[in-house]
N, C-alpha and C positions, 0 to 999 in steps of 0.2 A: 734575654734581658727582660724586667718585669714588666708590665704595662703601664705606660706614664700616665694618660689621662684614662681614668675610670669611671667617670663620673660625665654625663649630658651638661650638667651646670659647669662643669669647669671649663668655662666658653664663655663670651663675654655677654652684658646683658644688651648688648645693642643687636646681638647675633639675635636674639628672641624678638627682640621689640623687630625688627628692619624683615624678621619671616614672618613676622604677621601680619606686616603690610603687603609685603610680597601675594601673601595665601589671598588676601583680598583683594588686592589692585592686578595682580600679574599674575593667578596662577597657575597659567600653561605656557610663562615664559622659560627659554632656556639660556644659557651663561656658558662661559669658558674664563676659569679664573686660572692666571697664570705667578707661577712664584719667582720671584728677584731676589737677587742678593746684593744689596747694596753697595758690598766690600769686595764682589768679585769671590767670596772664599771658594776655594779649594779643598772637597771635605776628603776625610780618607778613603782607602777602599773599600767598598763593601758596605758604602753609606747608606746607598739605596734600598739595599736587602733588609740591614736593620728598619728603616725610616716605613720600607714596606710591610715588615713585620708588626707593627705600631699599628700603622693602619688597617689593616688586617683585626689585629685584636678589636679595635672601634665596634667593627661587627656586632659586637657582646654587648655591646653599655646602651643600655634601656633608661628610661626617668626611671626613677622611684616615687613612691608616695611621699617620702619625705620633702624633698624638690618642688614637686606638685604644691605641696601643701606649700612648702617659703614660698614659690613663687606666688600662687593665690594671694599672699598674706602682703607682700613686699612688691610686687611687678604687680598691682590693684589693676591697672588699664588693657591687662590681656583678658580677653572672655575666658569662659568657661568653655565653651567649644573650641578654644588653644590648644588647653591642656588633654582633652580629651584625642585630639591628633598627635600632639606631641606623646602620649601615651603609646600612640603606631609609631611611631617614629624610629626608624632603624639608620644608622649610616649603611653607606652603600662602597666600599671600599672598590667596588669596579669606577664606580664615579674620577677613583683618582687614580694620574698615570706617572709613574715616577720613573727617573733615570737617568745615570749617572756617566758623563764620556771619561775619556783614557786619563787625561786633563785632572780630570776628580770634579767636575763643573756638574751640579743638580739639574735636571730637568724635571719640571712637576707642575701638572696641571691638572686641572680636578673642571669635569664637564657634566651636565647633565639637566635636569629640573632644578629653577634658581630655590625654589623653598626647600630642595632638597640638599644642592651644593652649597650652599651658605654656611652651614652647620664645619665646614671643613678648615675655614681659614685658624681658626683659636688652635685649636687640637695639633695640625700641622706645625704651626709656625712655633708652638713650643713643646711642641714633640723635636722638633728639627734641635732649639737650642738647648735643651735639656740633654740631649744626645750627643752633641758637641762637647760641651762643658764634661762629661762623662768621660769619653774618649779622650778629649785631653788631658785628663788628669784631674779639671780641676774641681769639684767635687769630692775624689779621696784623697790626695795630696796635697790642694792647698788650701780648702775650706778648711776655717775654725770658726767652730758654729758660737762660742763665746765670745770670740770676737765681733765677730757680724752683729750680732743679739748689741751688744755694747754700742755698735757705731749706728743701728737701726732707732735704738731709744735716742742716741744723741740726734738724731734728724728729726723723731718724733717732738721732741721738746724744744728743739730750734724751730721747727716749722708754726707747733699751737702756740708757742710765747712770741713769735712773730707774725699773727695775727692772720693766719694761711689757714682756709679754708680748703682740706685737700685731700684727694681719694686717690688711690691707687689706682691707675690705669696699666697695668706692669704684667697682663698676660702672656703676652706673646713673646715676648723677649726675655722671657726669666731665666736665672738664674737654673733654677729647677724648681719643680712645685712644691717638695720644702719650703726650700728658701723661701719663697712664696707666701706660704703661709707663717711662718715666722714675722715677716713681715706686716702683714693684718695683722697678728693676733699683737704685736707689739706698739702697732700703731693703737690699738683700741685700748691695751691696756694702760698709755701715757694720757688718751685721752681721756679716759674713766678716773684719774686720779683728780682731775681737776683743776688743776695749775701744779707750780711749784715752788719753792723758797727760795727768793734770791738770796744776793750775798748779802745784804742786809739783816737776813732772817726773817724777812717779810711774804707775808701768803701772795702768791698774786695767780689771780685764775688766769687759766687759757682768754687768749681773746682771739684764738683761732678755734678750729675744728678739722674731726675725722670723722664725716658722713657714712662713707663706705668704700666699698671698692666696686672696677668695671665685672670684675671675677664674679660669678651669682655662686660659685660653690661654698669660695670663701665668706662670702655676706653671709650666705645661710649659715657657716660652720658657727661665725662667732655674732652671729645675729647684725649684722649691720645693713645698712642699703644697697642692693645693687643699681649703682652709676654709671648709666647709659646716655646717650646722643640717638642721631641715627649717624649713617655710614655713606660716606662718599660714595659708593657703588648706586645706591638710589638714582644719586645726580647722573652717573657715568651711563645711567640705563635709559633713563630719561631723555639725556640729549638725543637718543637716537628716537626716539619717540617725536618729542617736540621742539627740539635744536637747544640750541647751546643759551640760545639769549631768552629764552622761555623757561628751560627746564627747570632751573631754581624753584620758580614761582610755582610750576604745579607740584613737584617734591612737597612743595610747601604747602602747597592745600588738600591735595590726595594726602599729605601725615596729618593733616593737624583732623579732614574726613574720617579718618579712621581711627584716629585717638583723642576725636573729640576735644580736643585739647591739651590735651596728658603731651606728656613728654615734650615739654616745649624748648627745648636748646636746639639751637638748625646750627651745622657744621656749612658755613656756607662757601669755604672755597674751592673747590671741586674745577671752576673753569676761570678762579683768580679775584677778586673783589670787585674789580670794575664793573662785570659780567652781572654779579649777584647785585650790586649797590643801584644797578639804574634801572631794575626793575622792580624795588624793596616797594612792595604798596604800604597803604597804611593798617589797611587791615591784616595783613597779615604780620608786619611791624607789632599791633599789636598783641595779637594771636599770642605770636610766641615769646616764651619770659626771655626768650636773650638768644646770642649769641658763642659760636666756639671758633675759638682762635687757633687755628692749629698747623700755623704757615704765616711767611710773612715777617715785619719786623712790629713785634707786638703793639711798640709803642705807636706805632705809624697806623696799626689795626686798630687801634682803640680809638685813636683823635677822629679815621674815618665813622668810626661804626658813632659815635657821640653826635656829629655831623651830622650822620645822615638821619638819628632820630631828632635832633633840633629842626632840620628841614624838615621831618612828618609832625612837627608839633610833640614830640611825646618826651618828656623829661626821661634824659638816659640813666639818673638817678634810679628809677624804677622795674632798671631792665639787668637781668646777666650778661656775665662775661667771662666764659669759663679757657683758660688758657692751658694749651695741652702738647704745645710743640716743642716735643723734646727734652725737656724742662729739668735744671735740676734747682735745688734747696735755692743758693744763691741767687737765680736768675729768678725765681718767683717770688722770694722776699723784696727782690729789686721794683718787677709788677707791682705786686702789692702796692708798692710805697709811691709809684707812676699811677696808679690806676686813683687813689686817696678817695674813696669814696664815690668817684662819678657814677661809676657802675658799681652793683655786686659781685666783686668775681672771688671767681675761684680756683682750684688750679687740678687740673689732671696730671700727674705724675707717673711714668712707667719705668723707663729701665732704669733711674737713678735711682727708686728704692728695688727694686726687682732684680737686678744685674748687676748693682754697684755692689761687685766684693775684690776685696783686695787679691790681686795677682793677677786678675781674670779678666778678658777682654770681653762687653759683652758683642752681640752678634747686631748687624743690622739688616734686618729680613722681611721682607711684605710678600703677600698675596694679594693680587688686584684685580678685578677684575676686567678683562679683555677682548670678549665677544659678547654677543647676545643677540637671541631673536626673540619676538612676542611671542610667537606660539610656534609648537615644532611644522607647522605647516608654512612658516615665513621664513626669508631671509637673513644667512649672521649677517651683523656689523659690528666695527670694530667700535671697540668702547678707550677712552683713553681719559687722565685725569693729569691736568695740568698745574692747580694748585696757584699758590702764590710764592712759590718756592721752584727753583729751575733745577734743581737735585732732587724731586720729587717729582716732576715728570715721567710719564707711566704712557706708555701704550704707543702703537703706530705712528712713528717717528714724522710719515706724510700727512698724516691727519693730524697732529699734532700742528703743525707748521701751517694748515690751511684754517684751522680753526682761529690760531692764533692772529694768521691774520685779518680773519673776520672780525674779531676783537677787536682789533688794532693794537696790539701790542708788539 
């Protein structure tokens, strides 16, 4: 089978921004990231060999100048001495360990140097769905690439004439990397037109937008922004560092030390809102342009997070609110029209434009990470992420349960 990801950038851009805090704050920590399947699937036989032959191939796929150069031009907040490592940069395909019981049940974990294991999660998790979709069928017999193209324009023009601010975040769980890119280049092309003619016969521009997407291959193919956060695993590494009721807050200040202030969106619930919101200072309230919602019941996230800048003095008017859990058309037109202006938000969307095709289940798959020590001369611990979501609980069931408690929840 041919090789699915070829390319370094077809990885998300949080995977770059979250190694290059790594390479400065942590560089001779080590991780053990473990993969879930949310649905329990049952892959067929001989999943693993395939799945291993992928990885395998990674070996091969170097940056390019081309890369180098988008990223320079588009990721402004990485140095020059980034790219010049990422230039060394090779996957390490012993890194990962895959394997599959009688059951048909995956087993996959990927261990090693965190700046070096990090690079693994994007590649796997839609190498795994792209490989699925394959073997089932449904890419030759039930994709109709006409079709799709037709119901992809109709979500691009329902989302910018309903005033949706929105980027694809739809790596991991795609479709396939086709699909994929059909997808960008169709969202750019609805938004490049500028509006459209109601029934009226009337011009009315977009009062939404398509910024970019989380994918850096695709920004760079068709020139758009790669749209990045950072990544719960920060937090999950941290607790063991500085506990559960700290960790936020230095996340927060070791990103904002090293990116000077760039990339201001903080995913902040990793150990649940409560955890993050009573230790939210003001300077670092300010710091950052906003917030990511990506767990929880939106509307209940946003009256808190509006609260707790009224309590720091700072008009929530002035600040983001980017919403990214699970999201489809419907439910983020709904936001939008909840949200009316208090914050700026905007909306992360993944498998609804990525994996919404007719006939086709998509998959629900993470990598997370579940151990870590500072340096290989320390201690593992186990790493686990709680969320504000109880179907999104991740890691050591006992530590999970005692953490929780310490919360009080």
């Amino acid at each position: 089978m041919k090789q699915i990801v070829t390319h370094i950038t077809d990885n998300d851009a949080y995977t770059f921004s979250c190694q290059y805090y790594i390479l400065q704050k942590y560089p001779r920590g080590e991780v053990e990231y473990t993969f879930f399947d949310r649905n329990h699937q049952r892959y067929p036989a001989g999943f693993a060999q395939l799945l291993q032959e992928q990885v395998n191939g990674m070996a091969n796929v170097t940056v390019t100048d081309e890369e180098v150069n988008f990223m320079r031009r588009k990721m402004y907040y990485l140095p020059e001495w980034y790219f010049t490592f990422l230039r060394g940069y090779r996957f390490n395909p012993s890194e990962v360990s895959i394997s599959q019981d009688e059951e048909g049940y995956l087993d996959i974990k990927v261990q090693g140097k965190w700046y070096s294991t990090i690079m693994w999660e994007m590649p796997i998790l839609s190498t795994i769905s792209e490989l699925m979709h394959t073997l089932n069928g449904d890419i030759a017999e039930r994709y109709d690439p006409v079709r799709e193209e037709e119901r992809t324009r109709a979500k691009a023009i329902r989302a910018l004439s309903n005033g949706l601010v929105l980027s694809d975040f739809g790596v991991r769980r795609r479709f396939s990397k086709e699909h994929q890119d059909m997808v960008v280049r169709m969202f750019k092309e609805v938004s490049e037109q500028g509006g459209y003619t109601d029934e009226d016969g009337n011009w009315q521009p977009w009062t939404g937008a398509f910024p970019g997407t989380s994918g850096v291959y695709f920004a760079m193919k068709y020139d758009l922004t790669p749209i990045g956060t950072m990544s719960h695993q920060l937090v999950e590494f941290e607790e063991n560092v500085s506990g559960v009721f700290e960790c936020n807050f230095n996340v927060m200040r070791k990103f904002s030390d090293v990116y000077d202030g760039d990339n201001g969106i903080y995913l902040y619930d990793c150990f649940g809102d409560k955890v993050f919101f009573s230790n939210l200072s003001k300077r670092m309230a300010m710091m950052y342009k906003g917030l990511r919602v990506d767990s929880g019941v939106e509307e209940e996230q946003l009256e808190k997070i509006i609260a707790k800048y009224h309590s720091l003095g700072i008009d929530p008017a002035t600040k983001q609110i980017v919403y990214s859990n699970g999201l489809n058309l419907d439910r983020a037109i709904a936001l939008h029209r909840y949200t009316a202006g208090r914050m700026q938000d905007s909306y992360g969307i993944g498998t609804h434009l990525t994996c919404d095709v007719v006939g086709c289940k998509p998959m629900n798959i993470v990598i997370k990470l579940t151990r870590m020590r500072i340096t290989e001369l320390r201690e593992w611990h186990d790493c686990v992420k709680l969320s504000c979501d109880k179907g999104k609980t991740v890691g050591n069931p006992e530590k999970c349960k005692y953490l929780l408690a310490q919360i009080g929840e």
